[in-house]
N, C-alpha and C positions, 0 to 999 in steps of 0.2 A: 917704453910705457906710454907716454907721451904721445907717438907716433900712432899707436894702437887707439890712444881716445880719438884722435885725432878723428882716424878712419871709420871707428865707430860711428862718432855725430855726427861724419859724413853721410852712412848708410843711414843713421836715424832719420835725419832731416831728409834724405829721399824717399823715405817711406812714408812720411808724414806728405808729402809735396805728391806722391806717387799716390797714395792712398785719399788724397782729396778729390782727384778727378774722376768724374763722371766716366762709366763708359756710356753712357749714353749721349755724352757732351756735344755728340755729331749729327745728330739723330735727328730727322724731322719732327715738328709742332705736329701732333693730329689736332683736325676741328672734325670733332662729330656735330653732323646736324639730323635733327629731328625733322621731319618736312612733309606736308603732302602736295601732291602735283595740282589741286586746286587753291592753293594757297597763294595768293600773290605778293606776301612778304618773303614769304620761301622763294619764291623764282626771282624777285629782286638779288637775295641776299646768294642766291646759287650765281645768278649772270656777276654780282658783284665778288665773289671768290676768284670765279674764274679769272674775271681782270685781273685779280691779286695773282693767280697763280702765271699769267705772263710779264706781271712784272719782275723787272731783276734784281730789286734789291729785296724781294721777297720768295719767289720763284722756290728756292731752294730750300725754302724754311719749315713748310707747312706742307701737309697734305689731306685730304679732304675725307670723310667717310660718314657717307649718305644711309638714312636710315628712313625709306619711305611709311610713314605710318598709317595711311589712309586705303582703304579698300573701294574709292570708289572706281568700277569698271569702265564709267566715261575715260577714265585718262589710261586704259588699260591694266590687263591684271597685276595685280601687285603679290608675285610669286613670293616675296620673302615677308609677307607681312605678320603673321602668327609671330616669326623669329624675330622684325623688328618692332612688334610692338611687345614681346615681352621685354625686350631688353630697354624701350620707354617704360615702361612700368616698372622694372627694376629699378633703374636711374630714381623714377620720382620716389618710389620707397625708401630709397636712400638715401633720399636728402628728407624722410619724412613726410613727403607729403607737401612740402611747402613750396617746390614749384609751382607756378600757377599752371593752369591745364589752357596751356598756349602753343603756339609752331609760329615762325620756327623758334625751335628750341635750339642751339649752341653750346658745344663745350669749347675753350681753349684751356688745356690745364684742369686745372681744379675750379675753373671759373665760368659759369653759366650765363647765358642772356636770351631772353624773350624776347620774340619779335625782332625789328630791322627798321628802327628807325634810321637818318641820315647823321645822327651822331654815332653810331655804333660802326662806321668806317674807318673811324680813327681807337678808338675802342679795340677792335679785330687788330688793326696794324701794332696797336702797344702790347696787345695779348700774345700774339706770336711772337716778336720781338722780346719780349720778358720770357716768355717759355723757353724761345731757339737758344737764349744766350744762360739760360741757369743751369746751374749745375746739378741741380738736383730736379730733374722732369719729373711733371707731373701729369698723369692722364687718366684722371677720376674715372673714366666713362669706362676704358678697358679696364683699368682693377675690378670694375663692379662685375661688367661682362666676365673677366675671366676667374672671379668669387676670392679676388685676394683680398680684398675688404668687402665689408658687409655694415650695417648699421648699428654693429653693438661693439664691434672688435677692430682694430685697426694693427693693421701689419707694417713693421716695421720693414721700408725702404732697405731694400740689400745691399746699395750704394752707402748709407748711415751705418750698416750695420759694420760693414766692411771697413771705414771709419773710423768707427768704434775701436775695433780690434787695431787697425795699425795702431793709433793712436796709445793705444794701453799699453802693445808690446814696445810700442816705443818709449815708456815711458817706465815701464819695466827693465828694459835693457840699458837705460841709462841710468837708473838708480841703482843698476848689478855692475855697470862702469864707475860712478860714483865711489860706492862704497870700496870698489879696488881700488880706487884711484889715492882714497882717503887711508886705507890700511898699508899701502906702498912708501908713504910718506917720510 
């Protein structure tokens, strides 16, 4: 009997250890940016990514996805612009309205920035950094885009949810061990 709890807490405790991790845990940072090709904080903060992306202690972390929002035809046509500016306009609906109506715009995460000043290099490096190594990723910009959240409702994380349940059947299975354990007696 003994032997059998033994192995049980074994399996609990690996389900619990098993069920904490991320599958996303391996996953690259996206940074969406909002931009237009007249913008000269947008081409600072585009040449200043790209540096990031040949660096190697970063390289591997982040990946970038451009959302040009400007129609003017001096810098040539901007074929996806309908689709990227409704998906600026979603974004700012979704945080209400209380973005300011600026470029560049920035996601890392769940975390937003205006403009490109020379503070925001160190900023960019803590944000992918803190996104690449948590466990539980966040990337506001696609849940909006692919309508898993919305401004009135929030979807509960399938990583949490997933969680959740190990954690209960584990804690289930060990009070249906308990209680043999205590009737054996």
């Amino acid at each position: 009997m003994k032997k059998l709890l033994n192995i049980l807490i074994i399996i609990a405790v690996s389900l619990c250890i098993v069920g904490g991790v991320s599958a996303k845990e391996n996953d690259k940072v996206k940074i969406h940016v909002f931009y237009a090709e007249w913008c000269g904080n947008c081409q600072n903060l585009h040449k200043y990514l790209n540096e990031l992306s040949e660096d190697k202690d970063y390289n591997k972390m982040f990946e970038i996805v451009y959302y040009r929002v400007d129609n003017d035809t001096r810098y040539g046509v901007n074929k996806n612009f309908d689709e990227n500016k409704e998906i600026y306009l979603k974004v700012r609906n979704y945080f209400g309205n209380k973005i300011d109506d600026g470029i560049p715009l920035y996601f890392i995460g769940d975390t937003y920035k205006i403009g490109f000043p020379d503070s925001a290099k160190e900023d960019i490096k803590k944000l992918i950094k803190e996104n690449y190594f948590s466990k539980d990723k966040k990337d506001i910009v696609q849940d909006i885009i692919d309508s898993n959240i919305d401004a009135k409702s929030v979807e509960l994380n399938k990583t949490k949810v997933i969680g959740i349940i190990v954690i209960a059947v584990t804690v289930i299975v060990a009070g249906v061990i308990l209680v043999i354990y205590l009737k054996n007696r």
